[in-house]
C-alpha positions as CSV (number, residue, x, y, z in Angstrom):
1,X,37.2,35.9,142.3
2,X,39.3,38.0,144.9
3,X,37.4,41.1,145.1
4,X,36.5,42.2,148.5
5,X,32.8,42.5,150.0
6,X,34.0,45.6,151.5
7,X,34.0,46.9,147.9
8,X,29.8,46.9,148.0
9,X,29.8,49.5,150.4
10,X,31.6,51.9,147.8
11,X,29.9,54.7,146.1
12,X,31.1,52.5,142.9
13,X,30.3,49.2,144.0
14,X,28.8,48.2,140.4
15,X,31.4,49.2,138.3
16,X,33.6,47.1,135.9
17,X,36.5,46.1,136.9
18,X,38.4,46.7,134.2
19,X,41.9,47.3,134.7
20,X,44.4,46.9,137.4
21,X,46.0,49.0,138.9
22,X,49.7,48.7,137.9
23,X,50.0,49.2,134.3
24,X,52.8,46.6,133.6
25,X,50.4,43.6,135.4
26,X,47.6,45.7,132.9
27,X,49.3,45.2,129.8
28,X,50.7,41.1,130.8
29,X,47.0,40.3,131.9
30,X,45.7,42.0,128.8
31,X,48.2,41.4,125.7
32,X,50.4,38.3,127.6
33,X,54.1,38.1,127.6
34,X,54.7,39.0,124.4
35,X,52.6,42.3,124.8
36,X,54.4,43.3,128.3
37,X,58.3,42.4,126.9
38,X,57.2,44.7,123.9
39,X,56.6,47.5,126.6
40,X,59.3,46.9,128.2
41,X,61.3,47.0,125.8
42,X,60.2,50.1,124.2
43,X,61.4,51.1,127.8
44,X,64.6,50.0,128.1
45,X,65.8,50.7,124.6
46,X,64.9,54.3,124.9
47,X,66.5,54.5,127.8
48,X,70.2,52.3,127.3
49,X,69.9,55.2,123.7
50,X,69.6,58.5,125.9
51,X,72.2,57.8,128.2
52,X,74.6,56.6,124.9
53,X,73.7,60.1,123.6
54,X,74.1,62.1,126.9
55,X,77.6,60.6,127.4
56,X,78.5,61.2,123.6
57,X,77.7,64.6,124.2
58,X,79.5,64.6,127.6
59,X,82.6,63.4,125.5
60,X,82.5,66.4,122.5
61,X,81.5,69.0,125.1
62,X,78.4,69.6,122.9
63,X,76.5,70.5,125.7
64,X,73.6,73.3,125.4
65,X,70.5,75.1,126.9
66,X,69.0,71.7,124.7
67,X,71.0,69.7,126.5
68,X,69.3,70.8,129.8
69,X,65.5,70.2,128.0
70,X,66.1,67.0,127.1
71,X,67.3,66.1,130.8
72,X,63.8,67.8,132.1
73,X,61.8,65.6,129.6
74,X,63.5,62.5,130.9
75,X,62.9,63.3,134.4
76,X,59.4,63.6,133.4
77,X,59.8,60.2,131.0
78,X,61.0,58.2,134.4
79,X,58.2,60.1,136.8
80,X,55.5,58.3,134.1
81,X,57.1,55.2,134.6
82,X,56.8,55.0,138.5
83,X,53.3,56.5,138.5
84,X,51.8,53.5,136.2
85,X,53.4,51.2,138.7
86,X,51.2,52.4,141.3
87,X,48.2,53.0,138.9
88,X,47.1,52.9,135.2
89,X,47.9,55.7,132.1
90,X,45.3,57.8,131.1
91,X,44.9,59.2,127.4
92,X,47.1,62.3,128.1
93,X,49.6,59.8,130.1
94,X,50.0,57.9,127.3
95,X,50.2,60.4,124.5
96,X,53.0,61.6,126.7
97,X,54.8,58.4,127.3
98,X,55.2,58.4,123.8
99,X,55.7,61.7,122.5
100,X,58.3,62.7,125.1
101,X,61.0,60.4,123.5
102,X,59.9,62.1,120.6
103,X,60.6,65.5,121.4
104,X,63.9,64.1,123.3
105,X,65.4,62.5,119.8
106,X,64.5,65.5,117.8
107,X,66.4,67.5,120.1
108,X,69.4,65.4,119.8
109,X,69.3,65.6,115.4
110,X,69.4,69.1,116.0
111,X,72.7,69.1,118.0
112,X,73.8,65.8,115.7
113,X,73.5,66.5,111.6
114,X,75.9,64.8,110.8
115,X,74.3,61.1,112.4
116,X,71.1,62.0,110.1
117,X,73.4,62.4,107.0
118,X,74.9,58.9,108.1
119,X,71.7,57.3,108.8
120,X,70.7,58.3,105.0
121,X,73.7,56.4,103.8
122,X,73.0,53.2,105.9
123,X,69.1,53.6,104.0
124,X,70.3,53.5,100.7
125,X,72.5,50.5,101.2
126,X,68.9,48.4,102.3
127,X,68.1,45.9,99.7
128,X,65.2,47.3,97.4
129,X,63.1,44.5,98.4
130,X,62.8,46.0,102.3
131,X,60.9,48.9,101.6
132,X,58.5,47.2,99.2
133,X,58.0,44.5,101.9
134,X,57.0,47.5,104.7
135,X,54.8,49.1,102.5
136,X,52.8,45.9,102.4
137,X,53.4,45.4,105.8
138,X,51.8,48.9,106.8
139,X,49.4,48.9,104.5
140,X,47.6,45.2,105.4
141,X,48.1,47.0,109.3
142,X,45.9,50.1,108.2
143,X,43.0,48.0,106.6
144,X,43.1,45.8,110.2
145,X,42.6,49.2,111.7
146,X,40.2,50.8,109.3
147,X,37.9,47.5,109.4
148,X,38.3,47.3,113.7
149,X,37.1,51.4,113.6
150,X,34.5,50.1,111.3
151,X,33.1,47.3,113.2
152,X,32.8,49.4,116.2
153,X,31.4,52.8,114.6
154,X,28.2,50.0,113.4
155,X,28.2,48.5,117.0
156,X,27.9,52.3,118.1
157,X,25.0,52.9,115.8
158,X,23.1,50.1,116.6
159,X,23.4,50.6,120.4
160,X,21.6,53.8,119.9
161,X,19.1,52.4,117.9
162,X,18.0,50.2,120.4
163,X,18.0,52.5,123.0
164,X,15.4,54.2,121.3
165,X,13.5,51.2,120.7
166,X,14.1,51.2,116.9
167,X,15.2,47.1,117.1
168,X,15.0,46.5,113.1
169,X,17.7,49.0,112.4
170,X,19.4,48.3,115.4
171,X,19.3,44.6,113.6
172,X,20.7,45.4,110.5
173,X,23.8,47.2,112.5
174,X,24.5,44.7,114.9
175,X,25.0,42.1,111.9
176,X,27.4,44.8,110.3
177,X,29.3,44.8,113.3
178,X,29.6,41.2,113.8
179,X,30.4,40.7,109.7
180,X,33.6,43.4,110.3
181,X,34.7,41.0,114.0
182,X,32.4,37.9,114.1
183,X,34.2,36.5,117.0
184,X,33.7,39.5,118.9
185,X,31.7,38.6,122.0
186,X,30.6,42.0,123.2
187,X,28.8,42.7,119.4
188,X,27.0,39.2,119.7
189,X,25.9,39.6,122.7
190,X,24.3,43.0,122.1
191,X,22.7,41.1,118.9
192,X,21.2,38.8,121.3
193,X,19.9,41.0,123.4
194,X,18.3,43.0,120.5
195,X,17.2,39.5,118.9
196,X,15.5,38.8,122.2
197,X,13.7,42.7,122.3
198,X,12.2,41.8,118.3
199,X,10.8,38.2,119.9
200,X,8.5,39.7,122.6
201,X,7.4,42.0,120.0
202,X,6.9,39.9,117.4
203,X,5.1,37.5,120.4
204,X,2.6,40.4,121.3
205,X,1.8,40.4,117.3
206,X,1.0,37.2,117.0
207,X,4.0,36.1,114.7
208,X,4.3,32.9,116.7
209,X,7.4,31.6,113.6
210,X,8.8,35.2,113.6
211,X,9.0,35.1,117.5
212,X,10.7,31.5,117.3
213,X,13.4,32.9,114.8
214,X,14.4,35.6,116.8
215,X,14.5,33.3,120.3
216,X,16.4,31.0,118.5
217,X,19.0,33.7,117.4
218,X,19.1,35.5,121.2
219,X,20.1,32.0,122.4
220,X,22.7,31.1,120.3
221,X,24.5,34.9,119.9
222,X,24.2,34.7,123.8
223,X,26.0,31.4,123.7
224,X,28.6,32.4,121.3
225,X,29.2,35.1,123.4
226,X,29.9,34.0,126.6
227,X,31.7,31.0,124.7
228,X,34.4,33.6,123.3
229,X,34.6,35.0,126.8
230,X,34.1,33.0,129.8
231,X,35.0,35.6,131.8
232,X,33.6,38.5,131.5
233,X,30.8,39.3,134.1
234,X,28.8,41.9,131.7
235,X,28.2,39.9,129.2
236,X,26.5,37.2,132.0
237,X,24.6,40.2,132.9
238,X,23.2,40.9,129.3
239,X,22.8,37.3,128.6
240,X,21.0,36.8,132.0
241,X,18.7,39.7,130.5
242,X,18.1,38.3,127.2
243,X,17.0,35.0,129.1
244,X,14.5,36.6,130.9
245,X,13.1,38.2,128.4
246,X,13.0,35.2,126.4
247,X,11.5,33.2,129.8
248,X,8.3,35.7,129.0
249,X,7.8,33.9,125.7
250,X,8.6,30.5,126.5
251,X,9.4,29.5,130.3
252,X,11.9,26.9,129.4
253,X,14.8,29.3,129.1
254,X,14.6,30.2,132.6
255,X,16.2,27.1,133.5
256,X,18.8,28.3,131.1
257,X,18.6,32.1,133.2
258,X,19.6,30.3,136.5
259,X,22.6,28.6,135.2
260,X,23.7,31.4,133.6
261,X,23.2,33.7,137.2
262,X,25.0,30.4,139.1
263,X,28.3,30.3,136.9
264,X,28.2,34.5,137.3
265,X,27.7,34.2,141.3
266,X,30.8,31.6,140.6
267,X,33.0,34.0,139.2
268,X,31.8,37.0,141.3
269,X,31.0,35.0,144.4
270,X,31.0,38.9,145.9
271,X,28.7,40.6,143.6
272,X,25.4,41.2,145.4
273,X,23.6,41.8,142.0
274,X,23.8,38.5,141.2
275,X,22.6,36.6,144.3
276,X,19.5,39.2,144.2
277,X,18.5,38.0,140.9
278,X,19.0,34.3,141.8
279,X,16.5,35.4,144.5
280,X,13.8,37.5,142.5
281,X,14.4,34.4,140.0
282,X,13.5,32.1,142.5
283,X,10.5,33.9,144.2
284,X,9.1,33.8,140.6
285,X,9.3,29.9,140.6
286,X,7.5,30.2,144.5
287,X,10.5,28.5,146.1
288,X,10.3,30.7,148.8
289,X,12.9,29.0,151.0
290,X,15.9,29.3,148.1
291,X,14.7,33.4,147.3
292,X,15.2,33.4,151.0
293,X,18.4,32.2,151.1
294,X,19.6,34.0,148.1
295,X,19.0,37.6,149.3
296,X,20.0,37.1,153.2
297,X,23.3,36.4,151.2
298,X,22.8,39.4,149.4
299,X,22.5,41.7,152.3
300,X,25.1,40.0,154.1
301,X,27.2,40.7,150.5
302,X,25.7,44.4,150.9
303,X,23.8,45.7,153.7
304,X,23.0,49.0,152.6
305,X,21.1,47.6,149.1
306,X,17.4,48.9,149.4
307,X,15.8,47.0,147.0
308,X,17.2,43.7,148.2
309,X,16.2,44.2,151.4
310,X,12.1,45.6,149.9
311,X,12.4,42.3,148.1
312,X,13.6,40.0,151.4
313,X,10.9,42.0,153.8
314,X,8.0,41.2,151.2
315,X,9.0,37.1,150.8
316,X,9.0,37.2,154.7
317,X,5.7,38.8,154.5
318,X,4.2,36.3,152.2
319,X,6.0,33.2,154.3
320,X,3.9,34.8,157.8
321,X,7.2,35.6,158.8
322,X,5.8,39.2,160.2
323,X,8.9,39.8,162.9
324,X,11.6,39.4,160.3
325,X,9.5,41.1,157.7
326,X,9.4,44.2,160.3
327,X,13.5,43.7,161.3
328,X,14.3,44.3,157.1
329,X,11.6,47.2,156.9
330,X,13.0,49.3,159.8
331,X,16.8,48.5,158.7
332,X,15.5,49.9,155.7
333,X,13.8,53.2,156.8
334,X,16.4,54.0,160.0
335,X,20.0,53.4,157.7
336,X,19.0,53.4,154.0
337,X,16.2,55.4,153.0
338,X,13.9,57.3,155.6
339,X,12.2,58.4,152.1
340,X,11.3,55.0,150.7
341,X,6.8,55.2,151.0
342,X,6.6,51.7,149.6
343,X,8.7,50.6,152.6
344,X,6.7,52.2,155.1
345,X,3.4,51.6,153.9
346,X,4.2,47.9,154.0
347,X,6.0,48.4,158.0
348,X,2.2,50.2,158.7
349,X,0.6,47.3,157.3
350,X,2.2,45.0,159.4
């Protein structure tokens, strides 16, 4: 809702926004307070423990060319910890974050044998019961993680298969996916989107019941989808595309298309992809004066978008509105895209 229209003007302007930038805020907006005190936590425990240790040591004079390492790794524990406040952990970041208390522990059982030989006697004191219930515990865990990698290794495949076109396979994956994580919104909506692809095709064949099944399954996997997630703008994006696909079989759904685009433009009232569809959308139905409206708010959103501005010169075109037509077309050629021959054909022909 907040992003800035200053963003547009970015080299990556279209990309997701997908996490912020402070990883504490990242991990409360993502896995609530629960997920963020269980960070923190990991935090502070390790911490309150390395200074017990350090001044344990301090106290029996075990100190050691160890001792040193293990200071170095928590200077580099506590340099992590201010860098994903200004920023978010990348894969290497992370592997550190958690191995480096790793290393740091297993350091301090080398200098201490004697805690490991008490630890064993606390173990063997734990009711039989405890272990028994882990091993459940950790087992039921793995086959939660085992059917997740699952779910998205048969998402993976069918993505490829309908890049290529193959839409039957890609079918028969995007239903294993969803039987693995049903309420998964990003696998339905891919579904849909496939569904939609097998419709026109099955149209174009003259399988007029076939083609009615799979419009019928687009629009509800759509539905589902952006019913499990209100709030992700990607999946109004692919379910704005599954609608128009379906609008070429039957035009009703393109009423369905615009709401989808309006509640989008409502939660990205910045992104300049969306108004230009709401206008394309609504030169298609010939309301000239709304498409009008729609991208001179998508140029304001973005100046420098070339195909907005082709689209906006050729409805001013059509409308006799030759001065304004010429005004978008020279923008066009002097700041954009000197380059651009369907641009300057239409400038000589006006």
């Amino acid at each position: 809702w907040v992003r800035p229209k200053e963003h547009n003007l970015l080299s990556e302007w279209d990309f997701l926004y997908n996490k912020a930038h402070n990883e504490y805020l990242n991990y409360l907006a993502t896995s609530g307070c629960l997920g963020l005190l269980a960070y923190l936590g990991f935090i502070f425990a390790f911490i309150i423990i390395y200074f017990r240790k350090i001044n344990r040591q301090k106290r029996a004079r075990l100190q050691n060319e160890d001792s040193f390492l293990t200071i170095a790794l928590f200077c580099g524990f506590l340099t992590i910890l201010i860098t994903n406040f200004f920023g978010f952990s990348v894969v290497a970041v992370n592997l550190l974050f958690y191995l480096i208390p790793a290393f740091i522990f297993s350091l301090f059982r080398k200098e201490n044998n004697h805690q490991e030989n008490l630890l064993k006697t606390k173990n063997n004191s734990l009711p039989k019961e405890i272990p028994f219930l882990l091993f459940v515990f950790l087992l039921f865990s793995y086959f939660l993680i085992v059917n997740y990698w699952l779910a998205d290794y048969h998402f993976n495949k069918a993505e490829k298969h309908y890049q290529k076109g193959q839409y039957l396979l890609a079918r028969k994956e995007y239903d294993r996916a969803r039987q693995k994580a049903p309420r998964e919104p990003l696998y339905q909506s891919g579904a849909a989107l496939n569904a939609a692809s097998l419709a026109l095709i099955a149209t174009s064949q003259e399988g007029k019941t076939l083609s009615e099944q799979f419009s019928q399954e687009a629009f509800k996997l759509g539905q589902e989808a952006i019913k499990n997630n209100p709030y992700h703008l990607n999946l109004y994006r692919q379910y704005a595309q599954t609608l128009f696909l379906l609008g070429q079989i039957d035009p009703q759904y393109l009423s369905s298309l615009e709401k989808v685009l309006s509640t989008a433009q409502k939660l990205a009232p910045t992104d300049p992809k969306t108004t230009y569809n709401l206008g394309v959308l609504a030169s298609r139905r010939g309301e000239k004066n709304e498409a009008i409206n729609w991208l001179e708010q998508t140029i304001n959103l973005k100046p420098n978008y070339e195909t907005a501005r082709l689209a906006l010169a050729k409805i001013y075109q059509q409308t006799g509105e030759k001065e304004k037509a010429k005004e978008q077309l020279k923008y066009l050629l002097q700041f954009i895209n000197p380059q651009n021959e369907e641009a300057q054909k239409l400038l000589e022909g006006l």
